[in-house]
N, C-alpha and C positions, 0 to 999 in steps of 0.2 A: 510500893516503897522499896527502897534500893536497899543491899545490906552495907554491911560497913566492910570495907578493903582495908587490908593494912600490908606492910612492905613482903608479910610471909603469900599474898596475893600473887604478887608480881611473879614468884616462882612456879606460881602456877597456873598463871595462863600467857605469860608474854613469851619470847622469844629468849635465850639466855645467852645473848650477845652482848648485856651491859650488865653490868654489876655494881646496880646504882646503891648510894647509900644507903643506912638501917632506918633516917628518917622520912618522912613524906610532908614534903612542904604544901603548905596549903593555901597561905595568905602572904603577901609581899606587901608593902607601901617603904616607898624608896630603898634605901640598903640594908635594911631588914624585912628578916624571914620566921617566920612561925608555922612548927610542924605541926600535924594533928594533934599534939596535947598538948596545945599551947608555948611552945619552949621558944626560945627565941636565938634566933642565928645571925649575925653579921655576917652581908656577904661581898666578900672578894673575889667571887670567883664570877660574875657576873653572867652566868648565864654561858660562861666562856666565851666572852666577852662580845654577849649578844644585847645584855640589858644596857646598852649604853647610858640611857638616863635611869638606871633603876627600875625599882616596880612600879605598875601602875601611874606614872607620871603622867598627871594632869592632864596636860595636853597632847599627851599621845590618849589618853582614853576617851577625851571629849572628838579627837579626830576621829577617831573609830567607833566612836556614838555617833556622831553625826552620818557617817559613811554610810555604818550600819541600817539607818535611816532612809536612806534613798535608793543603792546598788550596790548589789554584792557583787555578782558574776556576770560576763556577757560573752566571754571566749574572746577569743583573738580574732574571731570573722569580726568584729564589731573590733572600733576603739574606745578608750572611753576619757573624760576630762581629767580625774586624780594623775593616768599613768602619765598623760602629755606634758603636764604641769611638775613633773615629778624629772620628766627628763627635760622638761628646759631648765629646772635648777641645776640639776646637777650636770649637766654641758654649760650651764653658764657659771660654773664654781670650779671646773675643770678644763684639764686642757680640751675633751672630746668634744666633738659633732657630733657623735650618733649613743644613743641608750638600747639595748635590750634587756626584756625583764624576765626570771626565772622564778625559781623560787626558794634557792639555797646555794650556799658556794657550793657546793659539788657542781651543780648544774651551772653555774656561772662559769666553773673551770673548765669543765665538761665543752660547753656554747666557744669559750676561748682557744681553745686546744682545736675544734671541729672549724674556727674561722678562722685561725692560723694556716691550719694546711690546704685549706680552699681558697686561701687570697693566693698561696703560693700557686697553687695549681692552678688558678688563672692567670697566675701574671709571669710565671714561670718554667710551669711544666710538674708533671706527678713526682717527678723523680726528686723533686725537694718537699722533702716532706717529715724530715728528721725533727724531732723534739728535744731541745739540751735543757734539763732541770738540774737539781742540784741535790744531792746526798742527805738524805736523812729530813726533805722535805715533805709537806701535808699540802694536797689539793682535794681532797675530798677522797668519799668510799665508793666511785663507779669506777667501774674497770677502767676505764682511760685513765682518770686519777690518781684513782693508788697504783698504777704503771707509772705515772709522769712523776709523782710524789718520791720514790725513788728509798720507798722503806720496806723492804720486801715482806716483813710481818706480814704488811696487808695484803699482798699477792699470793703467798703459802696459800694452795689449794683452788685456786681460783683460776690459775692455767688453761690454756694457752694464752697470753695478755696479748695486748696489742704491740704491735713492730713498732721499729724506727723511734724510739725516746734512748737516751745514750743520757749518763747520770754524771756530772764531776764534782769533787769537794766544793762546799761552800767557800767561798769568798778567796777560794786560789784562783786568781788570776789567772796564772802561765796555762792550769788546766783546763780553764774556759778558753783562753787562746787558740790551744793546743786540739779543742774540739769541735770546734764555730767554724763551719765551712758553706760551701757553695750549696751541700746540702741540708743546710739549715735552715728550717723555715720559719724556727721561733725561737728563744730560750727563754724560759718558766723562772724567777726568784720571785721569792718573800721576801720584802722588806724586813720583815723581822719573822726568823724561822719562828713558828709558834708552839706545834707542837713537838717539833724540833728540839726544844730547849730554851725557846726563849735569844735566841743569838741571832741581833741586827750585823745587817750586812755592812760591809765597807765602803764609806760612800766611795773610794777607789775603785771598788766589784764592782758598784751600779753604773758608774761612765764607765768600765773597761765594757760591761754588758754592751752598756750601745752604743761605744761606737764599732765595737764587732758585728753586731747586726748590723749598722752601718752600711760597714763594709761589705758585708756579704749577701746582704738584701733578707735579710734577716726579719723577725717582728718581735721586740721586746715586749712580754708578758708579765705584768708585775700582779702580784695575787697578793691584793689587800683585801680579801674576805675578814680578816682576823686588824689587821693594820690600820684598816680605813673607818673611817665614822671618827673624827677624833683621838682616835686613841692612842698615840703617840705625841699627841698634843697641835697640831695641824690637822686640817679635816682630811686627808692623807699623806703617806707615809711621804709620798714621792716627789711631794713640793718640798718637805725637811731636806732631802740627798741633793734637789736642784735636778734631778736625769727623770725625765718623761719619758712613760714609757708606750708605746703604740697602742696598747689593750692594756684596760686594768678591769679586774674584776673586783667584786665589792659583793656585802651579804653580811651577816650576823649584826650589828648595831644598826645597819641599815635602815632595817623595821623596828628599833628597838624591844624585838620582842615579837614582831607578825613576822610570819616568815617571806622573805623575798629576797631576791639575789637579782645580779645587776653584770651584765660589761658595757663598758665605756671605752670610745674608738673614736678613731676620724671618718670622716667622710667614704676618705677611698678606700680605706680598709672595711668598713662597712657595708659597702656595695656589692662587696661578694657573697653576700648571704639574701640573695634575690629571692622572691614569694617560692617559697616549698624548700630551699633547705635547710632549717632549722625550724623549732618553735615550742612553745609549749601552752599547754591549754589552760592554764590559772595564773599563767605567768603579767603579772601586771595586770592583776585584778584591781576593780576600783576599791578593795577594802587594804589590803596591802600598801599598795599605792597612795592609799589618803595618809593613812599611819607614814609610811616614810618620808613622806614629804614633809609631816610634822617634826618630824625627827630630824630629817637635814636640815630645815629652819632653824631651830633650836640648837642643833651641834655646832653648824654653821658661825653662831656668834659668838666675836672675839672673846667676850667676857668668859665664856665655856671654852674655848679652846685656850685662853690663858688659866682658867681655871685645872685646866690639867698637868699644866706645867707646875703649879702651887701646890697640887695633891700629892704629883711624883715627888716632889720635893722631900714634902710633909711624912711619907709614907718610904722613902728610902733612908730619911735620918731615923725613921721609928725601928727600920729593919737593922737598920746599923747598932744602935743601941742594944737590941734585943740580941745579937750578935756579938756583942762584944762581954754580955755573961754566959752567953749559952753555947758559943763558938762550932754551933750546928753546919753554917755556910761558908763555903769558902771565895762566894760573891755573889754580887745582886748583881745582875744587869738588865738590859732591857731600854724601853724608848715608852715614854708616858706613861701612861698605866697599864703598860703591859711588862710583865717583870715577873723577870725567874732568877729565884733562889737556887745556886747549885751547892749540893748537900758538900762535906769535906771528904775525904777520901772515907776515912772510919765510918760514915754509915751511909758510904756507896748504896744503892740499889731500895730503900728505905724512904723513898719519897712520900707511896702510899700509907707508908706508919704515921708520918707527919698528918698528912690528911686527916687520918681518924685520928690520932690526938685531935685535932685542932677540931673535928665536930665536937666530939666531948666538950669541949669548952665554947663551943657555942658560936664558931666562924666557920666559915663557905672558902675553904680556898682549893685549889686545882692542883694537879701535878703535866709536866708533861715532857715523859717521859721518866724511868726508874728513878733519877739522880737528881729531878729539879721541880720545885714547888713552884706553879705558877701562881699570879695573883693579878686578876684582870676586874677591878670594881669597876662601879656606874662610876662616868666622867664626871657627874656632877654630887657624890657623897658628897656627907656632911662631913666637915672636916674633926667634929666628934666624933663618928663615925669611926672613920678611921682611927682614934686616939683608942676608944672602945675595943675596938677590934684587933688589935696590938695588945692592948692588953690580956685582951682571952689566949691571944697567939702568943705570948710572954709566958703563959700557964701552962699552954700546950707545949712548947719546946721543949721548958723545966721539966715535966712529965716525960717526954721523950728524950729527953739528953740521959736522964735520970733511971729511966725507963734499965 
């Protein structure tokens, strides 16, 4: 008989790298959460914006029962039917011909970054092999990543990083220009910086992007691990802008909730990652696989992806409101449901206070970064839901304004 854990647990056997909340969630069904003593949370912050359709949704859990049922694991020496079926959807909802499966955006960006400089190195030569990302961007926690990401927090201590990535401000043009050369063999944006702040790009940044790769023989990178599955209200970021990009990576709503991670390419770009160099050994497993497939059907449909545009709506007139007695923000922005609050100057750095107000009152929302409150719900809340959960966040502001 096991004994009972509670959050004072965690400080003593995990790892002290997260500094996760005071509650322990236990049970989820749709946008609500219940920690171990029953209490009840509305959640915005979706898993950071992994729960695409919420908890427990029906038909992601009946895919993963039935999955569960027949094949779990068989490696990559074997193929199997979920992963096949999984990449003809999503090449046939995309621009791509070709799917690789992982099993997180890190390793999605990771797979993107290691096919970038290997298409160049066969179609060009080693010496193009330079990475252009952008300032204050998130690709995940491997060395390559948080090198390409270009937030050096996450480099501190971790030296010597890898060569050749070169960082310019988000959405200035002239300095993307001014760095896009012959040695360029890719350059990295987020459609919408996520942990960033929350700041979607220019659709003028995204056509200046390619047609500089274009020009230079370049491979446009777009990292919708955070962007893609719906969440801007298109089943990705990159059909809203109109600029396709060569590679995109995908991950967190993906599985709604099972872990896997994805890049999507063309043909030719594809062909350079021939038998032995890449791989991973759970990657596009048949339980994974079955679960995402559920979940791009399901995202997939107009009525859910117009439904997100209804939700943003619903839920930036609620933040506007709430804003307009508490004068906490000094704007919302963001693309679907994905939206950050940036704090007013007066309580600069104060993000994480907002957080724990708003557990106190019984809602899940995010921060990312000192200065901006994210809010990333299941695409398909109830739109009570959110009225509910605005209200707890109306009590928690008061309290923190007040505070």
């Amino acid at each position: 008989m096991s004994h009972a854990v509670t959050r004072s647990t965690y400080d003593e056997v995990m790892f002290p790298n997260y500094n996760p909340a005071g509650f322990i969630p236990v049970r989820g069904q749709g946008s609500r959460v219940w920690d171990q003593d029953g209490r009840e949370f509305i959640d915005f912050a979706g898993g950071i914006a992994v729960n695409g359709l919420g908890h427990c949704h029906p038909e992601l859990v009946a895919a993963l029962t039935e999955q569960a049922g027949k094949l779990w694991h068989v490696s990559n020496v074997f193929t199997n039917e979920p992963v096949l079926r999984l990449a003809e959807r999503l090449t046939g909802l995309t621009f791509a011909e070709r799917a690789f499966f992982c099993n997180s955006g890190a390793e999605a960006n990771e797979a993107a970054f290691k096919l970038a400089r290997k298409y160049a190195a066969d179609h060009y030569g080693a010496a193009k092999n330079e990475i252009i990302s952008c300032r204050n961007a998130f690709h995940g926690r491997t060395l390559f990543t948080v090198t390409v990401g270009g937030q050096p927090k996450y480099t501190e201590g971790f030296g010597p990083v890898p060569e050749a990535v070169r960082h310019v401000p988000f959405n200035d043009i002239a300095a993307l220009e001014a760095m896009v050369s012959e040695r360029t063999c890719a350059v990295v944006i987020e459609p919408v910086q996520g942990e960033g702040g929350v700041m979607p790009a220019d659709k003028a940044y995204l056509e200046a992007a390619r047609r500089l790769c274009d020009q230079h023989g370049a491979l446009l990178i777009f990292d919708e691990v955070q962007t893609g599955m719906g969440r801007t209200g298109s089943l990705y970021a990159y059909m809203q802008y109109g600029v396709t990009p060569d590679i995109l990576s995908s991950a967190k709503a993906l599985g709604g909730g099972f872990p896997i991670g994805a890049i999507l390419t063309t043909a030719k770009v594809a062909s350079s990652f021939v038998v032995g160099t890449h791989g991973s050994t759970y990657g596009g497993n048949p339980l994974a696989s079955a679960v995402a497939l559920r979940a791009v059907d399901i995202i997939s449909r107009p009525e859910v992806l117009a439904g997100v545009t209804a939700r943003h709506d619903q839920l930036v007139a609620g933040l506007a409101d709430l804003n307009a007695r508490h004068k906490v923000f000094r704007e919302v922005r963001g693309m679907g449901l994905l939206l950050g609050c940036v704090l007013q100057e007066a309580y600069a750095g104060r993000s994480r206070d907002i957080l724990r107000a708003a557990e106190a009152q019984g809602v899940m929302v995010l921060v990312a970064g000192a200065d901006v409150i994210r809010l990333a719900p299941s695409l398909v809340i109830d739109p009570a839901d959110i009225d509910e959960g605005l209200r707890r966040f109306d009590t928690a502001l008061a309290n923190f304004a007040g505070a």
